[in-house]
N, C-alpha and C positions, 0 to 999 in steps of 0.2 A: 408716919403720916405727918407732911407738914399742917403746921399751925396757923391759922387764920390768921391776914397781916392786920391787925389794929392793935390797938393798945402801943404797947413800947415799940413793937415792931415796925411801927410806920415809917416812912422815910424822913418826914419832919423830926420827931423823935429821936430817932437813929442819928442824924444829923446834928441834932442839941447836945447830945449824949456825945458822939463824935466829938465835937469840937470842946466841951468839957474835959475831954481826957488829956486833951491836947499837950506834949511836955512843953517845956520853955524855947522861945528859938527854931529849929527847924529839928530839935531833938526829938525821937520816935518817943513815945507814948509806951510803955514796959507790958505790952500784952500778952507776953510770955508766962507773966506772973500774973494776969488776971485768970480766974475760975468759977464765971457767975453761969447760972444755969443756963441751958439751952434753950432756947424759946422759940425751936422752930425756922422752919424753911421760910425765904422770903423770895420775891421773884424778881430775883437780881442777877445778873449774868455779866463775865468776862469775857467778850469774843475772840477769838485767835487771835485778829487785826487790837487786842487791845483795849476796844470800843466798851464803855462799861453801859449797860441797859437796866432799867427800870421796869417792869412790868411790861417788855415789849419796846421801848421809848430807846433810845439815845440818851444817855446825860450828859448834855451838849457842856456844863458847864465847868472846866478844865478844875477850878479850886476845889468843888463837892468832888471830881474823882477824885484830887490828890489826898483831900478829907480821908476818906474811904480807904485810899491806900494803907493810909498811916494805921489802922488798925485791921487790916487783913490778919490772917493767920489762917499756918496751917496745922488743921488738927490732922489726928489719925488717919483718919476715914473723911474728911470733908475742909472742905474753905469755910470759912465762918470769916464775918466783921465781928470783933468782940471790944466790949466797953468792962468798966468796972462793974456794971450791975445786968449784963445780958448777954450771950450770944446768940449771933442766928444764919444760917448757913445760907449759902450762896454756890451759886453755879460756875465753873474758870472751863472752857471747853477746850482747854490745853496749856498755856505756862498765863498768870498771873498779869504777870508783865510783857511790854514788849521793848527790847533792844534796842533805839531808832539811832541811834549815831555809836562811834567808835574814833577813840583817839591812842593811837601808840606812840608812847613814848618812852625816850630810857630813865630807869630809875636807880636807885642803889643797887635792887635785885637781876640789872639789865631790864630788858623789854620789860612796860606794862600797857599791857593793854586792857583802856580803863572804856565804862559802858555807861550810856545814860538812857534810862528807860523813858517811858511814855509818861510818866507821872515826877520825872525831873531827879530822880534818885540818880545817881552815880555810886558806880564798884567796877572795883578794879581785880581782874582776873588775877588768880595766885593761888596756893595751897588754901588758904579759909576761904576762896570765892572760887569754886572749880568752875571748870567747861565742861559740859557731857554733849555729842553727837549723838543723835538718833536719826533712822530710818522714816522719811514720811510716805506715805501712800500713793504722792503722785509728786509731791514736791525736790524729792530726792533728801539729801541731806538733811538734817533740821539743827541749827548748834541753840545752846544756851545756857546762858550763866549764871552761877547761884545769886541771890541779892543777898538778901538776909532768912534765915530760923525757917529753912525747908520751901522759899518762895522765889521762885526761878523767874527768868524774863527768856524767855523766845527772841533770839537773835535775826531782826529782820534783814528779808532774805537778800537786800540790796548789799549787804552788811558782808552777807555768807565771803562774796567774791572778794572782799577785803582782807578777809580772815585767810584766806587760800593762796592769798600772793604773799602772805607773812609765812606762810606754812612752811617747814622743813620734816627731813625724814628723821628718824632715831630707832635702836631696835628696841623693841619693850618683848623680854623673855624670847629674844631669837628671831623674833618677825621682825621685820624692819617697817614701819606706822609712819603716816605723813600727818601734821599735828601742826598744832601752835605752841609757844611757848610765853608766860608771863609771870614774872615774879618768879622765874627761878623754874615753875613748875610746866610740864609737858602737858599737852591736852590730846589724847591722839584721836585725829578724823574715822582714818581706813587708813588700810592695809595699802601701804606705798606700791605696788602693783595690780591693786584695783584703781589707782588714779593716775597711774602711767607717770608714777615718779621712780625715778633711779635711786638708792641709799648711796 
């Protein structure tokens, strides 16, 4: 059962605490290694499109999201913003982040193709920053790609049709998969004869 928001959990608070943690520079904040107690559900939400909300609200203002970003984490079983001295869990109704540009270019590895999310982070697709395709409900396809420590960004879907004209086939275990490739490493969509590609 969530926790009443006052006390630490408040957004001011959370916000103080936030920006305190803050590393030097544009360097992330080691939340990995933070383990302060849980302090309860807060009513904060990640919408699919991105959009972080407040009790219902829009948080119109681009620097409190990126605040926020910098100490997301994903636990076990939930999202939580965590500081040195609290966690408290929060709602993502599908990946975290969203994808909004893509740049490929060639690099030592060949192709990379690098991603910058909604909150100005950049990663570049390869063996430590996979791709996974999934299935969406009505949308058809859905790609996207690890950022950092289990927190994925949703590749928006203007994006999808860029990802698809890079695409080539390879066989993975005797199927022949139509994919991307960057930094070396294969990302496969579908099965190259559910998208009417030839191997």
């Amino acid at each position: 059962m969530a926790e009443p928001e006052t006390g630490p959990t408040g957004l001011e608070a959370l916000t103080k605490a936030a920006t305190a943690s803050q590393g030097e520079g544009r360097r992330l904040p080691p939340v990995h290694l933070w383990n302060p107690p849980f302090c309860g559900d807060i009513d904060m939400r990640i919408a699919r499109d991105g959009t972080w909300f407040y009790m219902g609200s829009p948080i119109g203002r681009a620097p409190l999201v990126r605040l926020f970003s910098t100490i997301l984490r994903k636990d076990q079983d939930r999202y939580v913003l965590v500081t040195p001295v609290e966690r408290v869990g929060i709602r993502v109704d599908d990946a975290p982040f969203l994808a909004v540009e893509m740049k490929a270019e060639d690099g030592p590895q060949g192709r990379e193709l690098a991603f910058r999310t909604n909150v100005e982070d950049w990663t570049v697709a390869g063996p430590d920053h996979p791709m996974r395709f999934e299935e969406g409900d009505a949308e058809g396809l859905k790609p996207y790609v690890h950022v950092r420590d289990g927190l994925w960004a949703l590749v928006k879907r203007a994006l999808f049709y860029d990802l698809a004209a890079l695409g080539e086939v390879r066989e993975i275990e005797g199927v022949a998969m139509f994919g991307v490739v960057s930094r070396g490493a294969f990302f496969a969509m579908q099965r190259a004869d559910e998208v009417g590609v030839q191997g």
